[in-house]
C-alpha positions as protocol buffer text, in pm:
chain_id: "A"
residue {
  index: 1
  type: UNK
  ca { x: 8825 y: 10388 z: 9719 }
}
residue {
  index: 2
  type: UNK
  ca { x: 9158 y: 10602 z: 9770 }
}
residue {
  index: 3
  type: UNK
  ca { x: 9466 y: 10435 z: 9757 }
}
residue {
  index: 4
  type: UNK
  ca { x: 9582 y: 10604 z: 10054 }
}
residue {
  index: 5
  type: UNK
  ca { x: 9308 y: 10458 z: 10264 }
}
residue {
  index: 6
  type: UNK
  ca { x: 9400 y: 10108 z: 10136 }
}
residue {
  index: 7
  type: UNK
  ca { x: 9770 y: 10183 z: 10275 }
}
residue {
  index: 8
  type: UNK
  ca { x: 9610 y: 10255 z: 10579 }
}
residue {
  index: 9
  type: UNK
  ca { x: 9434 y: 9962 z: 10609 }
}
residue {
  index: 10
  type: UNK
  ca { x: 9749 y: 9762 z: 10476 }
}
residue {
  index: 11
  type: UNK
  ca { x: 9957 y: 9968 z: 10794 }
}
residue {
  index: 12
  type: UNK
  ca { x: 9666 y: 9872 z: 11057 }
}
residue {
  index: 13
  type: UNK
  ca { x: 9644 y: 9449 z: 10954 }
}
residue {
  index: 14
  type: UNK
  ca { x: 10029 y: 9410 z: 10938 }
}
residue {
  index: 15
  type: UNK
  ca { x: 10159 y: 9683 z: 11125 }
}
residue {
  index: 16
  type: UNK
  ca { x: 10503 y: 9507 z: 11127 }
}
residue {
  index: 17
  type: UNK
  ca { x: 10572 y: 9440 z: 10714 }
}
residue {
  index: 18
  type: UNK
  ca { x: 10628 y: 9728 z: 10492 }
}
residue {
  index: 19
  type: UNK
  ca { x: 10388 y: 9704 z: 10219 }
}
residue {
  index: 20
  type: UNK
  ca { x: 10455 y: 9905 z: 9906 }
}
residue {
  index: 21
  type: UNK
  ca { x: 10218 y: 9969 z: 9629 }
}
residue {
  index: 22
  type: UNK
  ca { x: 10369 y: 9952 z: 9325 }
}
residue {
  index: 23
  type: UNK
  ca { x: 10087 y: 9977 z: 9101 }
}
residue {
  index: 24
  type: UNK
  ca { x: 9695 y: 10090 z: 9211 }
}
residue {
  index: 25
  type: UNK
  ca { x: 9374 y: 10063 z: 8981 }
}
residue {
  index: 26
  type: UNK
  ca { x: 9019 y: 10115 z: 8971 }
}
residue {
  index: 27
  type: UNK
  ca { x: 8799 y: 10014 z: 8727 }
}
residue {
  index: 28
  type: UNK
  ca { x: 8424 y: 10108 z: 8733 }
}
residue {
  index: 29
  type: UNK
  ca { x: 8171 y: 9811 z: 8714 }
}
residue {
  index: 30
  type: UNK
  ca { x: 7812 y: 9758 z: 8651 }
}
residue {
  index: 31
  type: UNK
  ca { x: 7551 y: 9514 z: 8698 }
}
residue {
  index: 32
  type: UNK
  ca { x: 7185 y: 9428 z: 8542 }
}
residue {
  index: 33
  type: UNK
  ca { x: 6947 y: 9505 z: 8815 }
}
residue {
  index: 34
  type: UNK
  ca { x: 6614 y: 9340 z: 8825 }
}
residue {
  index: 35
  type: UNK
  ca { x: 6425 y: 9580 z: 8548 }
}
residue {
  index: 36
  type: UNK
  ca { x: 6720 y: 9536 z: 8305 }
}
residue {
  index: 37
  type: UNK
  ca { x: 6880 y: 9802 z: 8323 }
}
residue {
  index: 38
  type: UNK
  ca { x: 7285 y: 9866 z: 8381 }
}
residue {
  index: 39
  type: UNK
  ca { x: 7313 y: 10054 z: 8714 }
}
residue {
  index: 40
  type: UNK
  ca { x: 7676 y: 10120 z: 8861 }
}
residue {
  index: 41
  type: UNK
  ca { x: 7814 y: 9869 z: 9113 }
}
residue {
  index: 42
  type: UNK
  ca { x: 8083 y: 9925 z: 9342 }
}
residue {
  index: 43
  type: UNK
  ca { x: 8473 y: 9969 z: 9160 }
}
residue {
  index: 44
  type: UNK
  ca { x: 8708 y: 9664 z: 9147 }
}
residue {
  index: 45
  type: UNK
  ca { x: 9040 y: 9752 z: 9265 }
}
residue {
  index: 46
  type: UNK
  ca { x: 9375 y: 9596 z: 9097 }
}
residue {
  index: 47
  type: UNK
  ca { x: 9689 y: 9602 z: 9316 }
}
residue {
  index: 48
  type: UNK
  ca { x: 10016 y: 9519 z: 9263 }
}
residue {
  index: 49
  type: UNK
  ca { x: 10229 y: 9504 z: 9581 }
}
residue {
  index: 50
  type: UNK
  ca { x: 10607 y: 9448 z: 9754 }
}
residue {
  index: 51
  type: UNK
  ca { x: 10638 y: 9358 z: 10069 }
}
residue {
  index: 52
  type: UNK
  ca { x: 10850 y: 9180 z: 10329 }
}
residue {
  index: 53
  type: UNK
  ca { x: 11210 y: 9069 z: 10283 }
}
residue {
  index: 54
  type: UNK
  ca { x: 11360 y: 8728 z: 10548 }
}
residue {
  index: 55
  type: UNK
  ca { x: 11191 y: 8889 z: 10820 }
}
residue {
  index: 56
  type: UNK
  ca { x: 10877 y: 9029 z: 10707 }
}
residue {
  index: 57
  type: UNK
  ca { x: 10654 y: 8795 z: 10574 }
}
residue {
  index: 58
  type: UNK
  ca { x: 10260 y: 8783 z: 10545 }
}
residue {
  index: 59
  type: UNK
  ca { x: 10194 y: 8418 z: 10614 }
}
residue {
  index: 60
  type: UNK
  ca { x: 10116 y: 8208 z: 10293 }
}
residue {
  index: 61
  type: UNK
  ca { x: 9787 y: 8088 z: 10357 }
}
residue {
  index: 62
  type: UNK
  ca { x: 9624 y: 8438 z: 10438 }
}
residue {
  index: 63
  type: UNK
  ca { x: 9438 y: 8538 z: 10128 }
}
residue {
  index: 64
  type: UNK
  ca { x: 9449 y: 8932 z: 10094 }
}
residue {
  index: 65
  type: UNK
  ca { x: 9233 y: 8974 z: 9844 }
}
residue {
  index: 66
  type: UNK
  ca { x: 8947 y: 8749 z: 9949 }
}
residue {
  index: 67
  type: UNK
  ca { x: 8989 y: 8961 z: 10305 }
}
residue {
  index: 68
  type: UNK
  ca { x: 8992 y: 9302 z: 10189 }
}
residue {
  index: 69
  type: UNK
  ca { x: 8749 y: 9154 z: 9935 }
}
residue {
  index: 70
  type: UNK
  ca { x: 8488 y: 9074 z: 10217 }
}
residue {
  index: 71
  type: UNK
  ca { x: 8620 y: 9367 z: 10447 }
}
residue {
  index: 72
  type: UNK
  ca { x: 8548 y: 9649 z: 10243 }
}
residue {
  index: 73
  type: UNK
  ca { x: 8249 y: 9483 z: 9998 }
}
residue {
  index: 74
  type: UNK
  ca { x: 8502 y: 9585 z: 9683 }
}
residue {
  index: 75
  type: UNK
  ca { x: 8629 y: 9364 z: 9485 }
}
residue {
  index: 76
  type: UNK
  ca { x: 8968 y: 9316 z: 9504 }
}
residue {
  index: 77
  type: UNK
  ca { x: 9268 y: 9165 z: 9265 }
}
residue {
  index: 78
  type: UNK
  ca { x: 9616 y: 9189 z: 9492 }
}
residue {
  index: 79
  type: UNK
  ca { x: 9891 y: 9048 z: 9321 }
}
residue {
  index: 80
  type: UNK
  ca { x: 10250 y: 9028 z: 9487 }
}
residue {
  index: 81
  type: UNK
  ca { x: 10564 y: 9140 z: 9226 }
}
């Protein structure tokens, strides 16, 4: 997945906080299917992210990566620095 279609999808949930990407990684993963073999699985995605000053904030109990997690069917890792 393209980083610029995770910014999209960053500018359509919270249309009013500014999210910047600082840092945006994909790492290829595999899994054993059923005949034991190593097939390729969807990437995980690392983010590292800056958002929000006093008046921009995404609320504290909203998980972002377990929602873009189930959204998209990647597996995501979105830290804040």
């Amino acid at each position: 997945m393209k980083q610029e279609f995770v910014e999209k999808m960053f500018k359509t949930i919270f249309s009013d906080v500014k999210i910047d990407i600082v840092s945006y990684e994909v790492l290829e993963r595999n899994q054993l299917n059923e005949n034991n073999e190593w097939v390729k699985d969807l990437p995980a995605i690392f983010i590292q992210i800056r958002y929000g000053n006093d008046n921009e904030t995404i609320p504290n109990n909203f998980n972002l990566t377990e929602y873009l997690t189930n959204l998209t069917g990647h597996e995501f890792s979105i830290s804040r620095v």
